[in-house]
C-alpha positions as CSV (number, residue, x, y, z in Angstrom):
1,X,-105.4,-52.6,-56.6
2,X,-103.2,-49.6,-57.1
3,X,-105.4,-47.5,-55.1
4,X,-105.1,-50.1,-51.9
5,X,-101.6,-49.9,-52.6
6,X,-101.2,-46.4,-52.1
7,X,-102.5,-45.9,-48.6
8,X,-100.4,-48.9,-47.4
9,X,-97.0,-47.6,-48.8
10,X,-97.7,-44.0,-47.4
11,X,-98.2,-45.7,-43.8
12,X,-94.9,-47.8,-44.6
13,X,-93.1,-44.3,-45.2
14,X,-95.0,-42.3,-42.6
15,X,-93.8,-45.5,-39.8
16,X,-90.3,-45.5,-40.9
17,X,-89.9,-42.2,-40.6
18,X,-91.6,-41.8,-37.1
19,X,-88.8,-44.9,-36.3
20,X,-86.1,-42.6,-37.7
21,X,-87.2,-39.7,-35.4
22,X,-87.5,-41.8,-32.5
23,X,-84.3,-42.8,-32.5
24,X,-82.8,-39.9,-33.2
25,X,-84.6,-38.2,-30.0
26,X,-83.7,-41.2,-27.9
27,X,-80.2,-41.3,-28.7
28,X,-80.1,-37.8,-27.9
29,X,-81.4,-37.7,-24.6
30,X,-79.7,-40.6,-23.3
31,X,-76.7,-38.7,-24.4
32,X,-78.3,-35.4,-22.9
33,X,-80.0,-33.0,-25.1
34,X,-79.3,-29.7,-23.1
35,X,-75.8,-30.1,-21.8
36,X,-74.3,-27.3,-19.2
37,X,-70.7,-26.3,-19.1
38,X,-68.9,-27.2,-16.1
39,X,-66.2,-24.8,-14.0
40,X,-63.3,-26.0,-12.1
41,X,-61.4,-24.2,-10.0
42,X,-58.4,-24.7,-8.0
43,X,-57.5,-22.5,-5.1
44,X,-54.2,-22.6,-2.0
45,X,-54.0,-20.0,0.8
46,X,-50.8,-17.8,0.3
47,X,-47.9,-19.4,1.5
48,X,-45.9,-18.0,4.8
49,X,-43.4,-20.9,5.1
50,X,-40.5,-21.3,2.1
51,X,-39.9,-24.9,1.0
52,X,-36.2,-25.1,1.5
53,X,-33.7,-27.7,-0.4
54,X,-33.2,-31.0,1.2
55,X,-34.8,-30.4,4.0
56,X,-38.8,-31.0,5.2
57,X,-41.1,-31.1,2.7
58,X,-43.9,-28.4,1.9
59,X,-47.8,-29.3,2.2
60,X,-49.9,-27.1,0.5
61,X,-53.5,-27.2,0.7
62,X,-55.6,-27.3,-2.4
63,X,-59.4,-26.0,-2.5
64,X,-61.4,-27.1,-5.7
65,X,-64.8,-26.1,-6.7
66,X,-67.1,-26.9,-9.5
67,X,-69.9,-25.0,-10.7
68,X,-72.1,-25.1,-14.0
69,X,-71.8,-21.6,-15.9
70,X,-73.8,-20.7,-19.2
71,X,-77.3,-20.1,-19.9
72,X,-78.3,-23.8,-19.0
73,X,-76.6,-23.8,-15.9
74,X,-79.4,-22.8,-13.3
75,X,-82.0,-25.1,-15.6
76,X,-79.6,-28.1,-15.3
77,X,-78.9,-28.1,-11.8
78,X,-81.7,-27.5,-10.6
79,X,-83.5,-30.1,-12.8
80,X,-85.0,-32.6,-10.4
81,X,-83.6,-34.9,-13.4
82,X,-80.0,-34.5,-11.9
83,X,-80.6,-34.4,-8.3
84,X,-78.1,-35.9,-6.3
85,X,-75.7,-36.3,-9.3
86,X,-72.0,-36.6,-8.2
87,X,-69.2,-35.7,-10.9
88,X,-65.8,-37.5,-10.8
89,X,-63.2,-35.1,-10.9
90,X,-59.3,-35.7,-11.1
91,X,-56.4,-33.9,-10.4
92,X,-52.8,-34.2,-12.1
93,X,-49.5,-32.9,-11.9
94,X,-48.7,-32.0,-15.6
95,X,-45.8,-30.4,-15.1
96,X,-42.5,-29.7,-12.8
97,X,-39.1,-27.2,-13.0
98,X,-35.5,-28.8,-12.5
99,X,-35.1,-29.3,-9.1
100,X,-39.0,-29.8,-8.1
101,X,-40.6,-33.2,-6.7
102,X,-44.2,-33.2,-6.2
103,X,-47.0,-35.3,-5.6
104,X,-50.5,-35.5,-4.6
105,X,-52.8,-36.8,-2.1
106,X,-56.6,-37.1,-2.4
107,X,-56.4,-36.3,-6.7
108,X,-59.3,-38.5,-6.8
109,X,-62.8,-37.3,-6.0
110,X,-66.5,-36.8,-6.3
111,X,-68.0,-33.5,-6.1
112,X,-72.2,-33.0,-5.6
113,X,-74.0,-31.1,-8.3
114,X,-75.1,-27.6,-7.2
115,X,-72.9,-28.0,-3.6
116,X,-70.1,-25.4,-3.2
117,X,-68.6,-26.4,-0.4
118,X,-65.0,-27.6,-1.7
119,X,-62.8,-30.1,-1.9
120,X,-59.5,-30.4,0.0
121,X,-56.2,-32.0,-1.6
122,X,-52.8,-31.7,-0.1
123,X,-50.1,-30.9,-3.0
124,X,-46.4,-31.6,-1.2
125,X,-43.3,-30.2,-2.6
126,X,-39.5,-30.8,-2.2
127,X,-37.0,-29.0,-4.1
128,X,-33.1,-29.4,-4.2
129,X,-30.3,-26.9,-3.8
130,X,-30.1,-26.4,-7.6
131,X,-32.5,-23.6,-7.8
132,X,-32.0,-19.8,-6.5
133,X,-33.2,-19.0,-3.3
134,X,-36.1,-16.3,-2.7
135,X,-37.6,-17.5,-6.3
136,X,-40.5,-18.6,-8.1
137,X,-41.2,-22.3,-8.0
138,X,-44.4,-23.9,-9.6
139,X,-46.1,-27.1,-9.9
140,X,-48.6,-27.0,-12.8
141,X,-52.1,-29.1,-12.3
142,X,-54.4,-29.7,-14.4
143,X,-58.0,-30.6,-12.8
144,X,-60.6,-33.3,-15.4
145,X,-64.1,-33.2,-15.0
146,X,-66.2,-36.4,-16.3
147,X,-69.4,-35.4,-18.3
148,X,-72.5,-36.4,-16.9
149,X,-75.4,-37.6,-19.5
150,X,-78.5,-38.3,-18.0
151,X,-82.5,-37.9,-20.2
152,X,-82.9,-34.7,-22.1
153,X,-80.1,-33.5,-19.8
154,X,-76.3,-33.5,-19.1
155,X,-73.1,-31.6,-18.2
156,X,-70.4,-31.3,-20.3
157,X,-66.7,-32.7,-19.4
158,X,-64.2,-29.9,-18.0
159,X,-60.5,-29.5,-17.9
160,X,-58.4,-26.6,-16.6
161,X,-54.5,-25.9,-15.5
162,X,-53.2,-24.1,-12.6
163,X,-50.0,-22.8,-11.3
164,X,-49.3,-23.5,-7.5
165,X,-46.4,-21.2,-6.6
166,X,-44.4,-21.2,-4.0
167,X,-40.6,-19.3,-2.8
168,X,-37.9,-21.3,-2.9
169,X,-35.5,-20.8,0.4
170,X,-32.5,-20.7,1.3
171,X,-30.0,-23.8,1.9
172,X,-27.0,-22.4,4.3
173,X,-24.2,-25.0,3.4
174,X,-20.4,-24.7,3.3
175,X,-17.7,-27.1,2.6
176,X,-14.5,-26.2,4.4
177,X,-11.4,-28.2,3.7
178,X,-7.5,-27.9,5.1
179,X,-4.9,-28.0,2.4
180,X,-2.7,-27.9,5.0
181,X,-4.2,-30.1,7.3
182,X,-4.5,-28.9,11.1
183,X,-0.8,-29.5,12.7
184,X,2.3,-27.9,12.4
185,X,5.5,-28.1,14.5
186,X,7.6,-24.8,14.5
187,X,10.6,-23.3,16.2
188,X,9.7,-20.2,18.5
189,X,11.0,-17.7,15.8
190,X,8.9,-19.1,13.0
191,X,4.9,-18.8,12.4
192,X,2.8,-21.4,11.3
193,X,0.5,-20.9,8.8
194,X,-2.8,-22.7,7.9
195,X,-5.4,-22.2,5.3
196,X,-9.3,-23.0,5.0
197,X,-11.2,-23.6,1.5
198,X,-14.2,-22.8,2.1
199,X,-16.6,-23.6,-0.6
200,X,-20.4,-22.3,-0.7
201,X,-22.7,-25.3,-1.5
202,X,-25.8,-22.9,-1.3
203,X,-28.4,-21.4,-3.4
204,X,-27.4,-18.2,-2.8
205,X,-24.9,-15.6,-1.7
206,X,-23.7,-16.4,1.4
207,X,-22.0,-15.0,4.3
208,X,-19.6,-16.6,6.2
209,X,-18.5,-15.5,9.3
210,X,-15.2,-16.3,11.0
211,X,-14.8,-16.6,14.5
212,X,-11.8,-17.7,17.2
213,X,-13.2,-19.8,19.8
214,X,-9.8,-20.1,21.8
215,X,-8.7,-16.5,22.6
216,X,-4.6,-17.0,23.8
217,X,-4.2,-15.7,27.1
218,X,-0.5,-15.8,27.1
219,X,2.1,-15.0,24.6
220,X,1.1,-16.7,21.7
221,X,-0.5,-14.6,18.6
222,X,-3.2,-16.1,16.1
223,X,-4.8,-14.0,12.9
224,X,-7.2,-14.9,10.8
225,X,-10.0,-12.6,8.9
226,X,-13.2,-12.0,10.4
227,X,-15.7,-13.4,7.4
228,X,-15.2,-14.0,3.6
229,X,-17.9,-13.5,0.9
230,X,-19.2,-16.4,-1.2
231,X,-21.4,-16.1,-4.5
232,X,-24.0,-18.8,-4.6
233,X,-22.9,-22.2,-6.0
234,X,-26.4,-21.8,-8.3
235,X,-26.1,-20.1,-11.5
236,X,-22.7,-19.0,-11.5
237,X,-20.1,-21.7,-12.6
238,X,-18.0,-21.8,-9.5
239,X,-17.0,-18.5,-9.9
240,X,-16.2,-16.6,-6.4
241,X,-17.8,-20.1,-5.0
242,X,-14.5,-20.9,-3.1
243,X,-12.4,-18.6,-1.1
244,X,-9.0,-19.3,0.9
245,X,-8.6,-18.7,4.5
246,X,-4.9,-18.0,6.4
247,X,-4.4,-18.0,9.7
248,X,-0.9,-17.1,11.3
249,X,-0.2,-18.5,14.5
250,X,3.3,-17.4,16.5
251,X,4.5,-18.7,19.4
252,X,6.3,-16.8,22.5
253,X,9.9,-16.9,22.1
254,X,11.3,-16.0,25.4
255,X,14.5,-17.1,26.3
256,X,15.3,-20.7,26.8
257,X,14.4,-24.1,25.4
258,X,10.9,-24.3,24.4
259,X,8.5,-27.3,24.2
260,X,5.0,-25.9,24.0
261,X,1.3,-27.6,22.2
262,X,-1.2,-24.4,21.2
263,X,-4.4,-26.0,20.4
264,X,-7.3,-24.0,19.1
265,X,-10.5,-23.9,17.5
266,X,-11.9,-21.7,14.5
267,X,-15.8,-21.4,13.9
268,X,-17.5,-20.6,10.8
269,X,-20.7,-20.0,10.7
270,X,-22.6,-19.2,6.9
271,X,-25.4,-17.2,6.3
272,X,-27.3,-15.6,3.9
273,X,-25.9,-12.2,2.7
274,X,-27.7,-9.5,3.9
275,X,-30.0,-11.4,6.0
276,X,-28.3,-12.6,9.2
277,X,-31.0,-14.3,10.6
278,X,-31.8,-17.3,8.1
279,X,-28.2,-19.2,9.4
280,X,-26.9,-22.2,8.8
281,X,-25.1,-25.0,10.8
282,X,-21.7,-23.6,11.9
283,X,-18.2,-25.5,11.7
284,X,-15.9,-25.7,13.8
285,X,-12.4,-26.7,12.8
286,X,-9.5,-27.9,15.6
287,X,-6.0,-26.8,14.9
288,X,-2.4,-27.4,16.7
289,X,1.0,-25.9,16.7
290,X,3.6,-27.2,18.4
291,X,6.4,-24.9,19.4
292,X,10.0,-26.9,19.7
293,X,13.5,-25.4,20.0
294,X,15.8,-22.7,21.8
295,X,15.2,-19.2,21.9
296,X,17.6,-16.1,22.6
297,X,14.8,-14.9,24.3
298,X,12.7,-10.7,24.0
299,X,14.9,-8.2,22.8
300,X,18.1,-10.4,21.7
301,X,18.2,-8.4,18.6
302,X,20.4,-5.8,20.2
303,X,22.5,-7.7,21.9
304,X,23.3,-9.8,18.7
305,X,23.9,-6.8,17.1
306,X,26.4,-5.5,19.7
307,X,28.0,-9.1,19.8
308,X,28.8,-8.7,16.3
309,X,30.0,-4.9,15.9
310,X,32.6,-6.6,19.4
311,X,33.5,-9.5,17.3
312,X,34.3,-7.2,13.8
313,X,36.4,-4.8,16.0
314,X,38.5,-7.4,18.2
315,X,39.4,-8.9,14.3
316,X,40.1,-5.9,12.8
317,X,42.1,-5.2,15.9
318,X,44.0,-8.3,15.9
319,X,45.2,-7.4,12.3
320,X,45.6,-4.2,12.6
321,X,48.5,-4.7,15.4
322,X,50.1,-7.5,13.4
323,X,50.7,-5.1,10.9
């Protein structure tokens, strides 16, 4: 009896571990027994056009690839097992600087197995004016692979990050206010005088230039400077952000009783320092000075001066002789 027993219970042993290894190999190549690594990779052309703050935003075209690398990668995808396999592949904006917007369009997408022809996604930018001009911005993405698993054979899942760069430009913006507003009245011995703040709201150092649109043709006088300097409102705590403008305006004083409006126009015009042809939109600011009351007229120094020496002498004159 023992001896019938024995063949039986080696068979039971022998079947269950047959079973074992069965499932062991089956679970193994549903899951893929020779998996390849996968290779993403992202690529944009260099970029010609600076994305500048508050303004239109930058479209950057993104090219990605994916290939299989290792020593399973010609095996797998060629295998007639994996023919026409498609792997999912996603694309995500991990990270931004201060002052950076992005977002993406076509992030999600299938790519063909052993077909290098890439994929195109558009990455758009927009930046503010808080960030230097002619600088470094980035966008970091990171592209995901899905694995594949297929019989005996599979690729592996995939993730790598990228840094899409880009120059930030230039925003050419002033503020110019008038303490001082833009009217004065004045008699035709005094001069009038007006002042601009002009405060740079750029990303960089800017130039601003200065310009009289009303040239006087007749007696009147106007000075002003020609440009100011202003460090960029970015980075450098106001400092030198804000400069003061005068302007002296005099009126003719020829003899008689005067009455006269002087209306003119000051243009200002910013640009980037050192670089006069990225400009911005100019300014222009309307000022008027009214001229009101009698004049002795050109030249009545002298005869003041004589009119007083006459009048000094007839008194001293007068009590001189009473004496």
């Amino acid at each position: 009896m023992k001896k019938n027993f024995r063949p039986v219970k080696t068979g039971i042993i022998f079947g269950i571990l047959l079973l074992s290894l069965f499932t062991v190999f089956a679970t193994s190549a549903s899951a893929g027994l020779f998996n390849a690594t996968p290779l993403i990779t992202v690529t944009y052309p260099e970029q010609n056009e600076n994305v500048v703050p508050n303004t239109k935003a930058l479209r950057i075209k993104l090219q990605t690839t994916f290939e299989l690398v290792g020593p399973l990668a010609s095996f797998v995808k060629n295998s007639p097992l994996l023919q026409d396999t498609t792997v999912p592949i996603t694309l995500n904006i991990m990270n931004t600087e201060l002052g950076v917007d992005a977002a993406l369009e076509n992030a999600l997408f299938d790519i063909k197995l052993g077909v290098n022809t890439p994929f195109e996604s558009t990455l758009t930018v927009t930046v503010n004016q808080d960030i230097q001009a002619n600088t470094v911005g980035t966008v970091k993405i990171r592209a995901k692979s899905d694995p594949i698993t297929g019989f005996l054979l599979g690729v592996k899942g995939g993730a790598r990050e990228f840094d899409v760069g880009f120059i930030i430009g230039y925003w050419p913006v002033i503020s110019p206010t008038t303490p001082k507003g833009t009217f004065q009245e004045i008699g035709p011995l005094d001069t009038a005088d007006f002042t601009i703040d002009i405060e740079n709201l750029g990303n960089a150092q800017t130039y601003v230039a200065i310009e009289l649109l009303d040239v006087p043709e007749d007696d009147w006088s106007i000075s002003m400077p020609s440009s100011v300097q202003l460090a960029s409102a970015v980075g450098t705590s106001g400092s030198g952000t804000s400069k003061t403008v005068h302007i002296t305006v005099k009126p003719p004083y020829g003899f008689g009783l005067h009455n006269e409006l002087k209306p003119f126009r000051v243009k200002l015009t910013p640009s980037l320092l050192g670089d006069s042809s990225q400009v911005g939109q100019y300014e222009i600011i309307t000022f008027n000075v009214q001229s009101v009351g009698m004049s002795p007229g050109i030249g009545y120094e002298i005869p003041l001066i004589v009119s007083v020496l006459v009048i000094i002498g007839f008194i001293y004159y007068f009590f001189r002789r009473r004496k």
